[in-house]
LOBA-471462 format. One record per residue (C-alpha): x, y, z. Coordinates in pm, whole numbers, padded with zeros to 5 digits, always signed. Each point is the difference from the previous one (the first is absolute). Layout:
N
XYZ ...
***
This chain:
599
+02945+06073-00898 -00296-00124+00242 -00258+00145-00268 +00193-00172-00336 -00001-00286+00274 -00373+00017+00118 -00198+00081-00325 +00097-00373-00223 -00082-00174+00321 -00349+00142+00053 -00051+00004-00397 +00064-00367+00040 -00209-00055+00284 -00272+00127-00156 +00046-00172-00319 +00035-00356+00186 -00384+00139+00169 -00153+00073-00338 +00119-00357-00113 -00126-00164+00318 -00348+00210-00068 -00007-00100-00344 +00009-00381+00066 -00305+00017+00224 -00168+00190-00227 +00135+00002-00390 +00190-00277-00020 -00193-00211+00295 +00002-00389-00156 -00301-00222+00033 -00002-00146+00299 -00144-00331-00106 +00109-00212-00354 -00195-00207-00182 +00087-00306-00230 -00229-00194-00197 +00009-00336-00205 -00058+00004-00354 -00297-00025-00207 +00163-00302-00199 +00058-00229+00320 -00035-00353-00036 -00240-00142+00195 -00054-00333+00213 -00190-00201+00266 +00236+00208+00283 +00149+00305+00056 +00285+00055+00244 +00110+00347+00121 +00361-00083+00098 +00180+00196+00287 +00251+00178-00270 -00319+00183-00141 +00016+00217+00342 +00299+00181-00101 +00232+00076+00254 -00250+00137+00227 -00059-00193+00391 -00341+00252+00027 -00298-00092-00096 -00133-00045-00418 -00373+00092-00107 -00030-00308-00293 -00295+00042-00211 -00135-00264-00194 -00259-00018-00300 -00132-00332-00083 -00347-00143-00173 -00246-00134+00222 +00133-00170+00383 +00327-00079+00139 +00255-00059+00286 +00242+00164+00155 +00217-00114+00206 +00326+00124+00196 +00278-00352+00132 +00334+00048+00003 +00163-00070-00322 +00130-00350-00005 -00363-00112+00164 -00120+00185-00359 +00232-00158-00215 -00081-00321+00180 -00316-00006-00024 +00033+00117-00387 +00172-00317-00070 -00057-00092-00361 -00216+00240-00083 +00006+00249-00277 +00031+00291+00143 +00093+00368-00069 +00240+00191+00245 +00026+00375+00020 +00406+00023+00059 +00056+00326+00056 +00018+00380-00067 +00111+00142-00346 -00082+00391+00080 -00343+00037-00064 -00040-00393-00164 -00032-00297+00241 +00197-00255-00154 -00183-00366-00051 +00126-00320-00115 -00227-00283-00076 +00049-00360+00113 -00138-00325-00207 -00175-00250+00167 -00260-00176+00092 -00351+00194-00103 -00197-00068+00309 +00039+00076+00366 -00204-00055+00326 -00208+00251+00171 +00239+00162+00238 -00267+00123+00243 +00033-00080+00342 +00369-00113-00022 +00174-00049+00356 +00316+00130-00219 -00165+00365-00031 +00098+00312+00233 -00343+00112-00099 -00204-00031-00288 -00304+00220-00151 -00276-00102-00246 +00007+00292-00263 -00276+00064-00256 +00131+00160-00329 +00251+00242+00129 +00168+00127+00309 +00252+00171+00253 +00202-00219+00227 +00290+00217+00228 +00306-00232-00018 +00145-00053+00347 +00302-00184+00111 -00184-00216+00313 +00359-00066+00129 +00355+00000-00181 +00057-00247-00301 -00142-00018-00324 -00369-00014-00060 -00221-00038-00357 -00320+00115-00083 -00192-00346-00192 -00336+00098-00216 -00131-00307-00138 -00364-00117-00090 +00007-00350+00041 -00022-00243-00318 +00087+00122-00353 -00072+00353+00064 +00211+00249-00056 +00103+00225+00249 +00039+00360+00014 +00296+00132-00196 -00085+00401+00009 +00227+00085+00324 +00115+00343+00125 +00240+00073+00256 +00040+00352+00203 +00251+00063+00222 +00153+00247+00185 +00255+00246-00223 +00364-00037+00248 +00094+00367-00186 -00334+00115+00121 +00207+00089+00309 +00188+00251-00146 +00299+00226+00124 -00249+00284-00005 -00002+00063+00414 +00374-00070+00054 +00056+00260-00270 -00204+00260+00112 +00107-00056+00387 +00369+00006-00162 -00080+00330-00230 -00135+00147+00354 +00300-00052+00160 +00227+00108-00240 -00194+00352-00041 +00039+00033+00361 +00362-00044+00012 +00043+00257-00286 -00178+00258+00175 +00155-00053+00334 +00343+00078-00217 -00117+00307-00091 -00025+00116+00414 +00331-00239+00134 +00228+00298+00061 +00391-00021-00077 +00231-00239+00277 +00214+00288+00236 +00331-00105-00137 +00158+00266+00229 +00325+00044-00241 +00038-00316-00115 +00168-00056-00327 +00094+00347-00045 +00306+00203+00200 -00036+00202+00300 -00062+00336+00013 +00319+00229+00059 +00128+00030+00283 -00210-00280+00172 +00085-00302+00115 -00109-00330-00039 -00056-00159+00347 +00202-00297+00103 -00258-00294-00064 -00165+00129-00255 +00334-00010-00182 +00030-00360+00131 -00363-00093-00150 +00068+00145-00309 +00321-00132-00043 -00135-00330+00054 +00198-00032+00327 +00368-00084+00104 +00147+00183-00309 -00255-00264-00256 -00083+00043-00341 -00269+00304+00008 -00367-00096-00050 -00220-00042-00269 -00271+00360+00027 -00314-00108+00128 -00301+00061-00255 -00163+00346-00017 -00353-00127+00125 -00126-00271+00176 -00265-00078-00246 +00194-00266-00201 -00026-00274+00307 -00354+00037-00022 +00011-00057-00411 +00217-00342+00040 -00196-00109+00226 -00322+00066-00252 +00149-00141-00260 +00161-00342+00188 -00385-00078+00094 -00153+00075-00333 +00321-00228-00127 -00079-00269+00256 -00373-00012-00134 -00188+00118+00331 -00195+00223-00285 +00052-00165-00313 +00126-00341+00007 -00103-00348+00289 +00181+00026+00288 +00297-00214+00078 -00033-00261+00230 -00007+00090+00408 +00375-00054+00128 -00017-00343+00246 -00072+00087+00368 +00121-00205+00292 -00232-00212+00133 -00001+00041+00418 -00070-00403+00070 +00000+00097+00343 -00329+00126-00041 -00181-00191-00164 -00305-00070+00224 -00015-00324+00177 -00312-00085-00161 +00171-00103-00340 +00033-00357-00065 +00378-00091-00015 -00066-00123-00336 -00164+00280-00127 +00272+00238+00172 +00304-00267-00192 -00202+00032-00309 +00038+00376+00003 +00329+00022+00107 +00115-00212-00259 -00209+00181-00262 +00156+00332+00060 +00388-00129+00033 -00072-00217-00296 +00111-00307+00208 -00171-00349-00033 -00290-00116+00196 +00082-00151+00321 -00148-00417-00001 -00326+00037+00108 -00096-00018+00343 -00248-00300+00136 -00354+00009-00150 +00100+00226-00253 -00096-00120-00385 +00211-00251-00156 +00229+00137-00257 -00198-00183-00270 -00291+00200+00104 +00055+00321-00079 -00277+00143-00201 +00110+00042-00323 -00287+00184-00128 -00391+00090+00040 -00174-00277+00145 -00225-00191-00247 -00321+00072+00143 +00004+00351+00211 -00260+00048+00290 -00334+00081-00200 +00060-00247-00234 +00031-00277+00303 -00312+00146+00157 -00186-00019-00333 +00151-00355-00044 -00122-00104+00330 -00367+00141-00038 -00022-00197-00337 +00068-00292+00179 -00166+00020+00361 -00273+00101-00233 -00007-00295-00215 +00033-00248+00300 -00249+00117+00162 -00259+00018-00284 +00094-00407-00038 -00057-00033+00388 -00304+00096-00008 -00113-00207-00298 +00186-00255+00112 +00161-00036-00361 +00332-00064-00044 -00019+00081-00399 -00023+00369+00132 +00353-00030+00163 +00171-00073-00348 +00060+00350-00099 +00204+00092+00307 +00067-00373+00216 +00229-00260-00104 +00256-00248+00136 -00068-00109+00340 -00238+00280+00122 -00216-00146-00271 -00012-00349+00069 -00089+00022+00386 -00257+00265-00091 -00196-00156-00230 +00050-00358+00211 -00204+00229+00274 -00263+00091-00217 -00058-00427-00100 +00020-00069+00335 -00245+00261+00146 -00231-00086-00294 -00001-00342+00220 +00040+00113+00344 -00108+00351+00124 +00146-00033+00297 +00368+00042-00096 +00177+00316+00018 +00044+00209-00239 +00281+00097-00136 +00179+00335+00124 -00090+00291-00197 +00259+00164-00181 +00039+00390+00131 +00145+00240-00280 +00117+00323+00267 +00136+00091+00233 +00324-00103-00144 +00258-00065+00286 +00275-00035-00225 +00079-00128-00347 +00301-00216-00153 +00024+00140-00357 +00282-00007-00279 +00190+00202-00245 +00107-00285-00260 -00200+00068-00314 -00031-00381-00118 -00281-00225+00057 -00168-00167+00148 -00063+00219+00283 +00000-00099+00392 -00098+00260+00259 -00150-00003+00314 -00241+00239+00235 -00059-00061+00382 -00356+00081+00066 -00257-00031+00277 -00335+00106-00021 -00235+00140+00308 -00156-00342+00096 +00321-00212-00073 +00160-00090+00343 +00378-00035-00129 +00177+00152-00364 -00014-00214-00314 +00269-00013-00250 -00129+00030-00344 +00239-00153-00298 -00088+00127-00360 +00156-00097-00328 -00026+00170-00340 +00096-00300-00235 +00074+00243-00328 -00042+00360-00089 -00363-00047-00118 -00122-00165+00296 -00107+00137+00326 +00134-00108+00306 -00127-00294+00211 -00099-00100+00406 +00226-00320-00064 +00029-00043+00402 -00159+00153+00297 +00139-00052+00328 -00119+00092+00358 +00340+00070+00193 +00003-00222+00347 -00128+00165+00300 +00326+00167+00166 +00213-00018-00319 +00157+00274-00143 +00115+00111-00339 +00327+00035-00116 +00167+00312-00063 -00135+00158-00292 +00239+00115-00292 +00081+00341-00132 -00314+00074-00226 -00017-00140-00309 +00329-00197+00116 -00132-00362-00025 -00010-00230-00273 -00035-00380-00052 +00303-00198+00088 +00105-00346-00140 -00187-00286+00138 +00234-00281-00022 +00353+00164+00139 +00029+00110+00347 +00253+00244-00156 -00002+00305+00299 -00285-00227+00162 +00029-00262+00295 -00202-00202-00178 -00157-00001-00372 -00360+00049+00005 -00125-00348-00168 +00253-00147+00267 -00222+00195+00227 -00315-00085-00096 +00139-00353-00042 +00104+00027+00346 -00323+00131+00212 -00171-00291-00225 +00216-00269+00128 -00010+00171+00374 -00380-00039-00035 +00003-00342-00087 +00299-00118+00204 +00036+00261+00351 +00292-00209+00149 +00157+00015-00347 +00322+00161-00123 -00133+00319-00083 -00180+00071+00317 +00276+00216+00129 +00015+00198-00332 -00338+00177+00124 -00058+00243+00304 -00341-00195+00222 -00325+00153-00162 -00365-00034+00028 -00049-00097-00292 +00249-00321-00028 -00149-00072+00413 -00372+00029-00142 +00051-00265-00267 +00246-00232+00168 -00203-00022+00292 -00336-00098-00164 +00207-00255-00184 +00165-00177+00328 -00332+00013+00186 -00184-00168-00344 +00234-00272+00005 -00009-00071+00349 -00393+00014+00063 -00033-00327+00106 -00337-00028-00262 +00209+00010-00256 +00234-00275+00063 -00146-00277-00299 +00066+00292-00239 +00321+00096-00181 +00053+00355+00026 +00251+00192-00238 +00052+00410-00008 +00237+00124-00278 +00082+00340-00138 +00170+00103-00237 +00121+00288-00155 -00186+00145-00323 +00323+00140-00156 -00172+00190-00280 -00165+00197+00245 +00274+00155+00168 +00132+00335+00047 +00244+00207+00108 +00138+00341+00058 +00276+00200+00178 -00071+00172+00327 +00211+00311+00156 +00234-00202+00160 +00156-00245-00240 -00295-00275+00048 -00282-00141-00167 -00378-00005+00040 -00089-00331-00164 -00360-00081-00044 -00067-00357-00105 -00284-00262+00007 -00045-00338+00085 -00254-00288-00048 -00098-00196+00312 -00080-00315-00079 -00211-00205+00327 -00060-00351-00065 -00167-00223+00214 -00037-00356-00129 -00162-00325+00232 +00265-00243+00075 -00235-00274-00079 -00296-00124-00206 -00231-00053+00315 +00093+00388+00102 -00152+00322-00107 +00082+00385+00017 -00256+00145+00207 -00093+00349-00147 -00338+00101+00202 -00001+00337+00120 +00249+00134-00247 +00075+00221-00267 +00085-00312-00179 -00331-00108+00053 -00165+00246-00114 +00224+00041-00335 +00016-00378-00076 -00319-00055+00088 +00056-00299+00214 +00075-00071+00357 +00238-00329-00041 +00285-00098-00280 +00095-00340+00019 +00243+00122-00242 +00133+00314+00091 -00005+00364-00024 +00289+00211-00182 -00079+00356+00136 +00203+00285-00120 +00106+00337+00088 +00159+00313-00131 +00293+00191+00248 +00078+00379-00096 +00348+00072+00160 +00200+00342+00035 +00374-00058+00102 +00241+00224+00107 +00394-00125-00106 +00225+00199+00198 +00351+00025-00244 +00279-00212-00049 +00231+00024+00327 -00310+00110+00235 -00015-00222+00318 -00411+00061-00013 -00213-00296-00095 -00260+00047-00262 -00280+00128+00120 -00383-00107-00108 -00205+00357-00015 -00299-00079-00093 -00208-00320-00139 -00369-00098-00096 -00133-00315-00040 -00307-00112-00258 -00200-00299-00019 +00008-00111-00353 -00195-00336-00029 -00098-00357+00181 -00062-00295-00241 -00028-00329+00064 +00210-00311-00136 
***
């Protein structure tokens, strides 16, 4: 019996190790596929690689492209792709037909942009004829490859793809560990020797008798039903047990899923943060969330995907424009600012550049510092425009300054539309989960205290009235001191009492922005235009402007009709949200002379 028992085992040991041999060898597949487009591809102005044309695989693609003459390529996530697409006719590679990748062409219009040096692009790489780009995912989401001329030229259409072959990993080691086994356990059959039975299952021999509790154990005990025999070897365990793993797939099929195991919360270090510790308690027992715990995110900032810009992209982003400010700083040109300044930032710069034209003595303005970054407010929502923010502070700059970029529409790169030096002693606000933040409506307070125009409305009116019914609205600052100060001690200089003196700001509403911090709030940037007018109070009365700015930028050292002088405030607000018994708080503020002209 053991050798009828042993000899199909090992027989089928060794067949399962001649099968496992043969697929490493014989029957190895390729490890890598390739899949090409077709000779009879339509072509157009772009082509677009989508994420579908990766197959199914999360590792890395080798993509090699054949084109005529130069070209871009460039990697953005795939909405930022389509975006930036638009109208465009374009041809997409859709995915992977076996060896064919499948295309469909897209009518449109026959002409498209250069895309080189988009802020939109991952990276990008200026090919010549042909190349060999290895497809990575930079993060999770979907990402597109773009190749695209510029123009009416067509772009490449000759695309092949080669990825890794998922049957590559065969069953070739688990069947030849298996076949090992199993030869093993044949041969040890041949060597278990027969179980002792000492009589059982047949009768005694004459004349002997069976002792008293061996009669009891083999009658099962207290006059039972007799026993079933117990198996001639014990070789048969060891076969069930075989064949329950190869059955359960330890050899040839996944493995089932890890049975749950009790977490000891009693344990858990006291380093964890209680809401990280909730989080993962609740994850495991499938319970909800607990509300989140003070300065945690808002529940309407929970990153909902990549952020739109990831880190190198921002650092890139910020060189560009650190570089193109100060290239127009030191030409003093404000038509150099146009590619990357707008908004406010560009008004008070290129008021600095008139007025040092006229007066070398005034300060310049602050340089703008692209790294180190000290943090970053960045979104996820995939619609334009585009608001996001960078803290920076370069090696000579004595405090941080908040940098506020815009990207108006796919096609354009993002702007310096404010930059703000936060107030000596300030602080920022909790920062949001990354890529958490987005713009928030500007005319609801909604989860807010206050709505940021109202805001902005409200430091305006503050400014121009400090007794006011908005001066309790706002925490004391330096800023709001600085300017309310100079204006009490102007109007009650005794040599100007024949003039009539007027200070009004007021809130440039098209200029503001705003997005969500960690905590439920706001950081609301917004600008202002501070109008100073000083006006004699009769015809026999004159301003006096010797020894002034004024004089030197009008030109004269008396008005005997006035002088409207006019100045533009960069503000950065924090809002606390609705239900908060904080104030707002003023973080950081500049202030820009933007012109003196007489009436």
């Amino acid at each position: 019996m053991r050798v009828k028992a042993a000899v199909p085992i090992i027989v089928a040991g060794l067949v399962l190790m001649l099968v496992g041999i043969g697929l490493q060898t014989l029957w190895k597949p390729a490890e890598t596929l390739t899949s090409s487009t077709t000779r009879q591809t339509t072509s157009a102005p772009v082509t677009v690689i989508l994420p579908e044309a990766r197959g199914r695989q999360s590792a890395d693609v080798e993509v090699t492209v054949d084109g005529e003459g130069p070209f871009t390529l460039a990697v953005g996530r795939a909405s930022d792709v389509e975006a930036w697409v638009g109208e465009a006719a374009h041809l997409s590679v859709t995915g992977i037909d076996e060896d064919v990748l499948s295309t469909e062409y897209t009518e449109g219009e026959a002409s498209v942009p250069d895309p080189r040096g988009s802020d939109l692009w991952i990276s990008e790489e200026a090919v010549q004829g042909s190349t060999s780009y290895r497809w990575s995912e930079p993060v999770e989401g979907e990402w597109s490859i773009l190749l695209a001329t510029g123009g009416r030229t067509t772009a490449p259409t000759q695309i092949s793809i080669t990825r890794p072959n998922d049957q590559s990993a065969s069953l070739a080691l688990p069947l030849i560990i298996g076949g090992a086994l199993v030869v093993v356990l044949g041969i040890a059959l041949l060597f278990i020797a027969p179980r002792d039975r000492s009589g059982q299952g047949r009768p005694d021999a004459p004349g002997r008798r069976r002792p008293p509790g061996r009669a009891r154990a083999a009658d099962g005990g207290r006059g039972g039903a007799p026993s079933t025999a117990a198996p001639s070897i014990a070789a048969p365990r060891v076969i069930l047990v075989l064949v329950g793993l190869l059955g359960a797939g330890s050899l040839l099929a996944p493995l089932p899923a890890l049975a749950a195991v009790p977490v000891d919360v009693e344990r858990i270090p006291d380093t964890a943060t209680p809401t990280a510790t909730a989080t993962a308690i609740a994850s495991a027992t499938g319970d909800p969330e607990p509300p989140l715990a003070t300065g945690a995110p808002s529940p309407g900032s929970v990153a909902s995907g990549p952020p739109v810009v990831l880190e190198e992209q921002l650092e890139r982003i910020l060189r560009a424009v650190a570089g193109t400010v100060a290239a127009a700083d030191a030409a003093s040109d404000p038509d150099l600012l146009e590619p990357r300044v707008d908004g406010a930032a560009l008004e008070t710069r290129a008021a600095a550049y008139a007025l040092a034209a006229a007066d070398a003595g005034l300060p310049a303005p602050a340089p703008v510092a692209a790294a180190p970054v000290l943090l970053d407010m960045i979104p996820t929502d995939d619609q334009w425009p585009r608001t996001l923010v960078a803290l920076t502070q370069g090696t000579d700059d004595p405090v941080p300054q908040a940098l506020l970029l815009v990207q108006e529409s796919p096609r354009e790169n993002y702007r310096l539309v404010s930059a703000v030096q936060m107030l000596p002693g300030s602080t920022f606000p909790t920062p949001p989960v990354p890529g958490a933040t987005g713009p928030i409506p500007l005319d609801e307070d909604g989860a807010l205290k206050l709505a940021p125009q109202e805001a902005v409305r409200a430091i305006a009116d503050v400014l121009t009235e400090p007794d006011g019914d908005n001066e309790r609205i706002f925490e004391e600052n330096s800023f709001a001191e600085a300017i309310t100060r100079f204006q009490a001690e102007v109007r009650a200089d005794p040599g100007n009492s024949a003039a009539t003196i007027s200070f009004t700001h007021r809130a440039q509403e098209e200029s503001t922005q705003a997005l969500s911090t960690g905590d439920g709030g706001a950081m609301v940037f917004g600008y202002l235009r501070h109008a100073y007018s000083s006006v004699p109070a009769s015809g026999d009365d004159a301003i006096d402007l010797g020894g002034t700015v004024y004089e030197t930028l009008t030109g004269e050292a008396a008005s005997a009709t006035g002088i409207d002088i006019s100045y533009g405030e960069a503000v950065m607000m924090y809002v606390p949200p609705a239900g908060s018994s904080d104030q707002v708080r003023v973080v950081g503020a500049v202030q820009q002379l933007l012109s003196a002209q007489l009436r």
